[in-house]
Kinemage of the C-alpha trace (Angstrom):
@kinemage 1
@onewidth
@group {chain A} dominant
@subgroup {mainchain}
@vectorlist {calphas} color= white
{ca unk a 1} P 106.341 105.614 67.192
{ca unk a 2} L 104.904 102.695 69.228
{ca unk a 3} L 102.138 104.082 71.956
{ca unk a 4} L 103.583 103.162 75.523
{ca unk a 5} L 102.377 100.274 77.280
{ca unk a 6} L 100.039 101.069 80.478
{ca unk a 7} L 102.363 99.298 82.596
{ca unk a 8} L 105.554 100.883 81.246
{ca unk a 9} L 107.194 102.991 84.061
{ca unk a 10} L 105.718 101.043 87.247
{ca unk a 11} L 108.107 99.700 89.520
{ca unk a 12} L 105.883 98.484 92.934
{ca unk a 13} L 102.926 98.571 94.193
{ca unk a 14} L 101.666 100.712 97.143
{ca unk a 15} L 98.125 100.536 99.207
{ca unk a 16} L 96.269 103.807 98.753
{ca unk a 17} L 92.829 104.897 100.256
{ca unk a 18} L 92.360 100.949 101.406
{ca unk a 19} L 93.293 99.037 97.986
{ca unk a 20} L 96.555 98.198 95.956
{ca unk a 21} L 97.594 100.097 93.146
{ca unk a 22} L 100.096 100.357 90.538
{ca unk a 23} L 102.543 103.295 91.293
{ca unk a 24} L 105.609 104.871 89.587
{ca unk a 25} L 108.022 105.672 92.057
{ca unk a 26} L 107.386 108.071 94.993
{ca unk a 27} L 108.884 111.526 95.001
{ca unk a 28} L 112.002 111.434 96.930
{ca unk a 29} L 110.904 113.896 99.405
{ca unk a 30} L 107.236 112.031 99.360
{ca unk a 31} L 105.543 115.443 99.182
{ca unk a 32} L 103.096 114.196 96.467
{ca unk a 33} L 101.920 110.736 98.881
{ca unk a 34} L 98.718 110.803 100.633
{ca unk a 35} L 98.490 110.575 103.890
{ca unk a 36} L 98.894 107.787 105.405
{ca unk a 37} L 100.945 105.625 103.196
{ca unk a 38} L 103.861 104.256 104.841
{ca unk a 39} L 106.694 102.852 102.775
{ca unk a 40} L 107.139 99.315 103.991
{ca unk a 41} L 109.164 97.951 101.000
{ca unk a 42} L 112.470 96.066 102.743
{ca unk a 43} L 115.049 94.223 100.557
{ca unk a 44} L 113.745 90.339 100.078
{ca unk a 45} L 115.627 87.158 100.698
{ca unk a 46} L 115.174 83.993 98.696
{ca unk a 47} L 114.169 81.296 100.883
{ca unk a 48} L 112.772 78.277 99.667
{ca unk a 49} L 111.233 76.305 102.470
{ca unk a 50} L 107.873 74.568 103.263
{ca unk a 51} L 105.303 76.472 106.444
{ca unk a 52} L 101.929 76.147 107.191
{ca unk a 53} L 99.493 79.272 106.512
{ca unk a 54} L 96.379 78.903 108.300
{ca unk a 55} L 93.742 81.320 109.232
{ca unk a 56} L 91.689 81.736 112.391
{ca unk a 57} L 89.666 78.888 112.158
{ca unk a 58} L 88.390 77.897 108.536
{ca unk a 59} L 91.816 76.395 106.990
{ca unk a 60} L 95.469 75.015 107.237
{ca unk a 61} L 97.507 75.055 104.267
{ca unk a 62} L 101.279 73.639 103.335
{ca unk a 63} L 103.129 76.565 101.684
{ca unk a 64} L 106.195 76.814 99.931
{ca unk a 65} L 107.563 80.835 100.853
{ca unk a 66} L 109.837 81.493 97.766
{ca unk a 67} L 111.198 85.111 99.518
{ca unk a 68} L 110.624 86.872 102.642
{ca unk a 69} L 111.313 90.506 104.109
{ca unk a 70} L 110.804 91.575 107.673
{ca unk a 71} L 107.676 93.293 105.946
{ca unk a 72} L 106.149 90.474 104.101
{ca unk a 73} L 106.393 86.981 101.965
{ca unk a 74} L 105.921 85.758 98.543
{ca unk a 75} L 104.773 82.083 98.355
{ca unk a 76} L 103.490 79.184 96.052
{ca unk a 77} L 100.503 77.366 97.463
{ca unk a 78} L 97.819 75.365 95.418
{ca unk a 79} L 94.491 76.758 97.255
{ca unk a 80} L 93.026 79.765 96.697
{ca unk a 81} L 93.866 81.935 99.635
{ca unk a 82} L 91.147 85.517 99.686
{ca unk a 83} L 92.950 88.248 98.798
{ca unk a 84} L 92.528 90.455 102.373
{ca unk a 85} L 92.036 87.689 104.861
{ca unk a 86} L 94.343 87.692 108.193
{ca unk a 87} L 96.222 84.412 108.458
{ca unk a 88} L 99.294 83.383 110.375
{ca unk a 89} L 102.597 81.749 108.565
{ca unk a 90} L 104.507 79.297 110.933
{ca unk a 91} L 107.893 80.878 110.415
{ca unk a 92} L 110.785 78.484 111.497
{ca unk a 93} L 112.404 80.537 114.850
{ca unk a 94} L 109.717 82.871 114.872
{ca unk a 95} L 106.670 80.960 115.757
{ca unk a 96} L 103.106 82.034 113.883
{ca unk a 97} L 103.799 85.660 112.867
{ca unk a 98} L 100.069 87.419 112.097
{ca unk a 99} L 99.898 88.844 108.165
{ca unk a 100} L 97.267 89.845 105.633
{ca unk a 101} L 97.010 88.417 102.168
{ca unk a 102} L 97.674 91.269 99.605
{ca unk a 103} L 97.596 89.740 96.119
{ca unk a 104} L 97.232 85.634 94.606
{ca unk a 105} L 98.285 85.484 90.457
{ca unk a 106} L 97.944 81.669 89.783
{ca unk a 107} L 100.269 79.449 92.275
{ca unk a 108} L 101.658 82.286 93.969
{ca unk a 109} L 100.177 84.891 96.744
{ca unk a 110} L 101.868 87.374 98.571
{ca unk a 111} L 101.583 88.335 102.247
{ca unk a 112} L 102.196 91.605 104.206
{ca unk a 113} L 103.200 91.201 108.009
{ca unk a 114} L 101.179 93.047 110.502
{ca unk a 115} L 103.857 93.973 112.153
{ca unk a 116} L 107.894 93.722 111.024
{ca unk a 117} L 109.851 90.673 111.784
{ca unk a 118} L 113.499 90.131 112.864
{ca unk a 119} L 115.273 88.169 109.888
{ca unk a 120} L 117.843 87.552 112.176
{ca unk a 121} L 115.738 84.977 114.253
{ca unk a 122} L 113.973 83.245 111.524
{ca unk a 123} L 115.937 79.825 110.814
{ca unk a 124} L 115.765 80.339 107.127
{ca unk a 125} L 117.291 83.364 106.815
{ca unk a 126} L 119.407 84.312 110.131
{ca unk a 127} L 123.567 83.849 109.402
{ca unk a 128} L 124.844 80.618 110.338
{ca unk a 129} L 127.622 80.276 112.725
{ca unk a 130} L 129.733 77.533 114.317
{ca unk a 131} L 129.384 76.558 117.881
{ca unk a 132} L 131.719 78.311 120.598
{ca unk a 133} L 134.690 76.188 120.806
{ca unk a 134} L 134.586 74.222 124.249
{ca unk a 135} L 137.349 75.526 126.938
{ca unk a 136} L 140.372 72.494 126.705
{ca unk a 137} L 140.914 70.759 130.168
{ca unk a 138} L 144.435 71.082 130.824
């Protein structure tokens, strides 16, 4: 018998007691969860598509955001962003939406929006639609 892996079984990550850790999945009634957590895992969509991440003051960055949720972003950049620091992500049709750096591996960092965005309004990700026909003269 082969001993198990460490990271067999874990499926997300969750922020407990002010740092991110490795979790199995919650309990479905969440009775074992500390208090506190909120559950703000939202189903991604693949984007693609260049933004500027900047912080307060010290630094502007070009970014290429590979998914985004109305709870957060994944993106490639090639500067080493601090894991923790509040930056804004130009988000085309939102404007600068406010979010906190929660993990870089390599290339790619991950962000976690302050507060939950409309994917609906953001250009990369709201449904496309054609133009209201124009009323004929007759």
């Amino acid at each position: 018998m082969q001993p198990l892996s460490p990271l067999r079984g874990l499926h997300f990550c969750c922020v407990m007691n002010g740092r991110m850790d490795a979790c199995t999945p919650p309990p479905r009634d969440h009775s074992e969860l500390e208090v506190g957590y909120v559950d703000r895992r939202s189903a991604r969509q693949p984007v693609g598509g260049a933004a500027r991440l900047s912080d307060r003051a010290a630094y502007h960055i070009e970014v290429n955001v590979r998914n985004l949720s109305s709870c957060g972003f994944m993106a490639e950049c090639a500067a080493a962003v601090p894991i923790g620091s509040h930056v804004r992500l130009d988000v085309p049709g939102l404007g600068p939406v406010e979010a906190q750096v929660r993990w870089q591996i390599g290339a790619r960092m991950g962000g976690m929006f302050l507060d939950p965005i409309s994917l609906s309004r953001c250009e990369w990700t709201a449904e496309r639609t054609d133009p209201p026909a124009k009323p004929s003269r007759s």
